[in-house]
C-alpha positions in Angstrom: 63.0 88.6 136.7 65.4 85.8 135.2 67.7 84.5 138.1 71.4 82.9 136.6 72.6 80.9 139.3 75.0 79.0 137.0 78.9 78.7 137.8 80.4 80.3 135.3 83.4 77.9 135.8 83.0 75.0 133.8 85.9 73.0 135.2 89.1 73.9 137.5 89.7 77.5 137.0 88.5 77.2 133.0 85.4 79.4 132.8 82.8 78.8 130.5 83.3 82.2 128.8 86.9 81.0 127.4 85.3 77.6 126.0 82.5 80.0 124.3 85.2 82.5 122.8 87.0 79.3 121.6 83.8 77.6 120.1 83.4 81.3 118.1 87.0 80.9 116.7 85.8 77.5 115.6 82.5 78.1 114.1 84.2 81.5 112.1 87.0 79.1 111.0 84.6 76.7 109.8 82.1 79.2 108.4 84.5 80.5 105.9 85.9 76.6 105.3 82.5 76.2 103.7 82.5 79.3 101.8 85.5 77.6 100.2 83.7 74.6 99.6 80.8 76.2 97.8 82.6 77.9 95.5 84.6 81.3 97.1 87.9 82.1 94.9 90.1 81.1 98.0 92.4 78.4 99.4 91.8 76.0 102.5 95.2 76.5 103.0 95.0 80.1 102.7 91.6 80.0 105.4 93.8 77.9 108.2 96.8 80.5 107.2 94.9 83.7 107.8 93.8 82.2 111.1 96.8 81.1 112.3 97.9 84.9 111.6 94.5 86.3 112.8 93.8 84.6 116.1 97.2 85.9 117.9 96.6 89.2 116.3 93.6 89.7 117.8 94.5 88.0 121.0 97.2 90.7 121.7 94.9 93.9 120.5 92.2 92.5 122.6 94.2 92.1 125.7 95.9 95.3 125.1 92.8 97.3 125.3 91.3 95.8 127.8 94.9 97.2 130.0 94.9 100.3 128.4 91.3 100.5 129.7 91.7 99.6 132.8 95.1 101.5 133.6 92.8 105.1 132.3 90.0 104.1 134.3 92.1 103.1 137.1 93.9 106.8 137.3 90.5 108.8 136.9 88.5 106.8 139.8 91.0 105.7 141.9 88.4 104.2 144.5 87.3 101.5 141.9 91.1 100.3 142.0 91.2 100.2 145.5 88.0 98.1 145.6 89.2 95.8 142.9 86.8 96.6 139.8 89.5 97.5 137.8 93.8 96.7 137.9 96.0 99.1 137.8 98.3 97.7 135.2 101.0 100.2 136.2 101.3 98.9 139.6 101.0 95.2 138.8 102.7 94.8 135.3 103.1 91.1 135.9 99.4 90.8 135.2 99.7 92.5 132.0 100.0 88.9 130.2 97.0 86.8 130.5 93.4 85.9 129.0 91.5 86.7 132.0 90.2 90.2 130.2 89.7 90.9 126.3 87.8 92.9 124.4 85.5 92.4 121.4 87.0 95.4 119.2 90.7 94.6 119.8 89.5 90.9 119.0 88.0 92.2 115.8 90.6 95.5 114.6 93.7 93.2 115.5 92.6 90.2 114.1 92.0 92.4 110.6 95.1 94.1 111.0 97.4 91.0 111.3 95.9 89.7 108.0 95.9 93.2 106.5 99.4 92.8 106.9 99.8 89.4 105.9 97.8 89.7 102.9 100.6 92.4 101.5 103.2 89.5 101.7 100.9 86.6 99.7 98.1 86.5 97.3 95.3 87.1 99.8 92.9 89.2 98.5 91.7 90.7 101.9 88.7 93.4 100.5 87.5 89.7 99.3 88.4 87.9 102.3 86.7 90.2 104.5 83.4 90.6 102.4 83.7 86.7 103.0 84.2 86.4 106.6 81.6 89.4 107.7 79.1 87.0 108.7 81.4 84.3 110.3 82.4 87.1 113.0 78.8 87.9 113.9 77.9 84.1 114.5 81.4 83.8 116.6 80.8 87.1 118.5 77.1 85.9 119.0 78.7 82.8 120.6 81.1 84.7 122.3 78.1 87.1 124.1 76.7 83.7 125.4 79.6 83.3 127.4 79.4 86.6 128.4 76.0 85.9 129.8 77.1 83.1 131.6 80.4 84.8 132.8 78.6 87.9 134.0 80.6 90.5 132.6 79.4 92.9 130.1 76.6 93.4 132.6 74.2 96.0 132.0 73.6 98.9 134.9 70.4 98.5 137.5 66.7 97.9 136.3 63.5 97.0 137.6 62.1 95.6 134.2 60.4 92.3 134.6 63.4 90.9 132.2 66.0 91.8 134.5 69.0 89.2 135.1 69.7 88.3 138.6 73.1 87.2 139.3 73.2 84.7 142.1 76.6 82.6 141.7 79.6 83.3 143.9 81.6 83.0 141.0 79.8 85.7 138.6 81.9 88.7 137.5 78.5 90.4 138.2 77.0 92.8 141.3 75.2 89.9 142.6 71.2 90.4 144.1 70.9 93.2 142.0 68.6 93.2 139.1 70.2 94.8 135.9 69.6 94.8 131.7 70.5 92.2 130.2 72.8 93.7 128.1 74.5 90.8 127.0 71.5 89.1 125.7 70.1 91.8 123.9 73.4 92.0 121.8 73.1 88.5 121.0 69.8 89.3 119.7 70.9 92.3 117.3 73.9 90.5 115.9 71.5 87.4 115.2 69.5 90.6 113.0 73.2 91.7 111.5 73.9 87.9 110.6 70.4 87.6 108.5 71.3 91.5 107.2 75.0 90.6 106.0 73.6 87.2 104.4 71.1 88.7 102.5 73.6 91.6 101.4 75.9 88.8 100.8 77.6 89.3 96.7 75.3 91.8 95.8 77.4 95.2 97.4 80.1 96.0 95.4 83.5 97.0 95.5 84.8 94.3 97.4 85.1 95.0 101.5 81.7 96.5 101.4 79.8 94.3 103.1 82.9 94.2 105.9 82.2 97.9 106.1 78.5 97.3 106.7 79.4 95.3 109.6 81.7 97.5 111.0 79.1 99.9 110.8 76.0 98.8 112.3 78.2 96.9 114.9 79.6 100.4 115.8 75.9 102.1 115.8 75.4 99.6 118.3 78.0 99.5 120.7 77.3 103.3 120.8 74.2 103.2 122.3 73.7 99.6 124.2 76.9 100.9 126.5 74.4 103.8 127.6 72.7 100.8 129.8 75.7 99.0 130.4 77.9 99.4 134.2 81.1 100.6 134.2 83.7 103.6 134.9 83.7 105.9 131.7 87.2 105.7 129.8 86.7 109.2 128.2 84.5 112.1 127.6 82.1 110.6 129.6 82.0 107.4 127.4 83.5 103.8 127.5 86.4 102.6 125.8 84.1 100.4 123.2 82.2 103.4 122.6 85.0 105.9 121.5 86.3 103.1 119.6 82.8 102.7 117.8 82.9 106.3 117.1 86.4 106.2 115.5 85.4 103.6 113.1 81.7 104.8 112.0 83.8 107.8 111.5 85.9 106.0 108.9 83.5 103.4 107.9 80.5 105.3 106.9 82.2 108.0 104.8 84.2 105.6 103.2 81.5 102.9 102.6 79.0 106.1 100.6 82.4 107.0 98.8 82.6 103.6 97.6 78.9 103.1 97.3 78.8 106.2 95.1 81.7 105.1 93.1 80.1 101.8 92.3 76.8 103.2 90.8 78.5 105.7 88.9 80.9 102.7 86.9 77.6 100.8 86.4 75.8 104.1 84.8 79.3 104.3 82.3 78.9 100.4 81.7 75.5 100.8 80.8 
């Protein structure tokens, strides 16, 4: 079994999972600043615009989930509040504000619906802009699951395979001394698969947004089922928040990406 006996603090009470979630803004900021320079119709100025709307979008969505989550699971298994797994947002509102807990979908939905918005009010195409980005958000999410790794959340639930992670720090968010998937790491594994799918896909699905939709897709397939080995209270029928959030969006994603698809094909039989 793989023992992680690494502090997940890097320095004072900065943990490494912040600098990774950082580094993953970074590397999708400067994954779709070189899409500009090789060619994409699109500003600089437009890239550092949509991220200065993007980030706190999807800072506040992400946080807000992440209480809304907690404050469910807190009233269904009261005992898991009282032991401290989860906060009780109700009772201690002046925790509401902070960074300490974010999830990947608000990340993800808010960040898309703050530029949504913002391309209304300017000449962002955001069907193009999205198509454009796709891949930039798996590299930063797959940057962002590193951090998880080393933070110990996200764990997975008990196991006695011989690639079991073993949590050994004081400091991990995880059951320490107890073997468990290594849920974390497996996801980085997948998206690294989604990043080669999307590049390959990349400019050959068309209407614009498609390829965004492919991502949303087979991100959502995913978080479906890996949160079957993952720990945690469930949030509703029986599920985890990320996973009736998955199955919202696959319910909007998949129809509408075959409407589109369908659509597509049908213009290129009339052009021909």
């Amino acid at each position: 079994m793989i023992t992680i006996s690494m502090d997940p603090v890097a320095f004072l009470t900065i943990r490494w999972y912040g600098i990774m979630i950082a580094l993953g803004i970074l590397v999708l900021i400067l994954w779709t600043a070189w899409q500009v320079r090789r060619g994409a119709r699109i500003s600089y100025d437009t890239v550092f615009s949509a991220a200065l709307v993007g980030i706190p979008s999807g800072m506040v969505l992400s946080r807000l989930l992440h209480v809304i989550d907690n404050i469910v699971v807190a009233k269904l298994h009261p005992e898991l509040a009282l032991a401290g797994s989860v906060i009780d947002y109700t009772r201690y509102p002046g925790q509401i504000i902070g960074g300490g807990g974010l999830t990947i979908y608000g990340a993800v939905l808010g960040a898309t619906l703050g530029i949504w918005i913002y391309s209304r009010f300017s000449k962002l195409q955001f069907s193009y802009f999205a198509d454009l980005v796709a891949p930039g958000i798996i590299l930063a999410q797959t940057i962002g699951r590193v951090g998880c790794t080393i933070n110990g959340c996200c764990y997975g639930a008990e196991t006695s395979l011989p690639w079991a992670i073993i949590y050994t720090h004081p400091n991990s968010l995880a059951l320490r001394g107890i073997p468990s998937h290594p849920t974390t790491v497996y996801e980085i594994i997948y998206l690294l698969v989604i990043f080669g799918a999307l590049v390959k896909l990349k400019g050959r699905l068309k209407p614009d947004g498609s390829l965004f939709l492919v991502y949303l897709s087979l991100y959502s397939m995913w978080r479906v089922a890996i949160d079957f080995l993952r720990a945690g209270a469930p949030f509703l029928f029986g599920l985890h928040q990320a996973q009736v959030i998955a199955i919202v969006v696959l319910a909007i994603a998949l129809p509408l990406l075959a409407w589109r698809t369908r659509w597509v094909r049908g213009e290129r039989k009339k052009e021909v």
